[in-house]
C-alpha positions as CSV (number, residue, x, y, z in Angstrom):
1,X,0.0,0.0,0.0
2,X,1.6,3.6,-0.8
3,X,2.0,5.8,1.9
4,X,-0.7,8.0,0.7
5,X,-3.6,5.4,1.1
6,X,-2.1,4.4,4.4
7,X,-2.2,7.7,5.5
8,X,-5.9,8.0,4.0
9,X,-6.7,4.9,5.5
10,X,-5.5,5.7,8.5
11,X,-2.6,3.5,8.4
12,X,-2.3,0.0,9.6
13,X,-5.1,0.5,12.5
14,X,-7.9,-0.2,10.0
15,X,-8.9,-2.3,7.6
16,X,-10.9,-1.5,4.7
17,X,-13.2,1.2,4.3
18,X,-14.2,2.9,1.4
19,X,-12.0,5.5,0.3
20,X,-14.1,7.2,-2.5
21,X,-17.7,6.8,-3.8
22,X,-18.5,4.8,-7.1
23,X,-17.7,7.5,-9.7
24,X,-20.9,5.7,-11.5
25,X,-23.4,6.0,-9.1
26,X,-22.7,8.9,-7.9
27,X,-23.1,11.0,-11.3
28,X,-26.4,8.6,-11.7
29,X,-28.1,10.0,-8.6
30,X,-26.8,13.7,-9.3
31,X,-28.5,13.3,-12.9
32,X,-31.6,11.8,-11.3
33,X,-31.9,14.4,-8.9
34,X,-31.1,17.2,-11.1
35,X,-33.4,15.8,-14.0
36,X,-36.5,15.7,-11.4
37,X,-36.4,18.6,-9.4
38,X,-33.6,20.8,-11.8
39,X,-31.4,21.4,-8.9
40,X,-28.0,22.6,-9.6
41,X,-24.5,21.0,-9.7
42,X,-23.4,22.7,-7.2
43,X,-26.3,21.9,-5.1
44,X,-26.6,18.5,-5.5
45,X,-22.7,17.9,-5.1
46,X,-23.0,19.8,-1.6
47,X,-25.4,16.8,-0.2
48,X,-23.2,13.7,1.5
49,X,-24.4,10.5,0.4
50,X,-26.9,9.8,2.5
51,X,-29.1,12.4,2.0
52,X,-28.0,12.5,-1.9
53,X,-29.6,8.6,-1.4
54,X,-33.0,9.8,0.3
55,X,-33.9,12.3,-2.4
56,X,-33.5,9.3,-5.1
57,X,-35.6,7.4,-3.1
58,X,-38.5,10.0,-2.7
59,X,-38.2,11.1,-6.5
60,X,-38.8,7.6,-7.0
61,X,-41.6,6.5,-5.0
62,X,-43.3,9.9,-5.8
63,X,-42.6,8.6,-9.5
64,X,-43.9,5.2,-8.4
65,X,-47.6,6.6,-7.2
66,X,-47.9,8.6,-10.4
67,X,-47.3,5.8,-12.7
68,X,-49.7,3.6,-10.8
69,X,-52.4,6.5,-10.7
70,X,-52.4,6.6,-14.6
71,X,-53.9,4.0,-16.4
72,X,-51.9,2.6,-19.0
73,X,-48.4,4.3,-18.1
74,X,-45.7,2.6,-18.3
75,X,-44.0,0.6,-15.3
């Protein structure tokens, strides 16, 4: 391990951990969000992960009820 991700990692007193976020997932719920509600970059890369996580879930059980309500939309 290079001394860089040691010293990110904390050294040798932990094992694992995640370093970064999945560069793919992470522009997937920004994009999400952003398509949905038309937030901002900036806005949307200011939330931590968590909270970046709830809005996905709420844009998509909000898109969930409307898709249900219509008859004949697409699931």
């Amino acid at each position: 391990m290079s001394r860089l991700r040691k010293e990110i990692r904390g050294g040798n007193r932990r094992i694992g951990g995640a370093i970064g976020y999945p560069p793919d997932q992470l522009f997937e719920e920004v994009a999400y969000v952003a398509y949905h509600f038309h937030w901002p970059h900036s806005q949307l890369m200011k939330l931590d992960h968590l909270e970046r996580q709830r809005w996905v879930e709420e844009v998509a059980r909000i898109n969930g009820r409307i898709n249900h309500a219509q008859p004949g939309a697409l699931e």
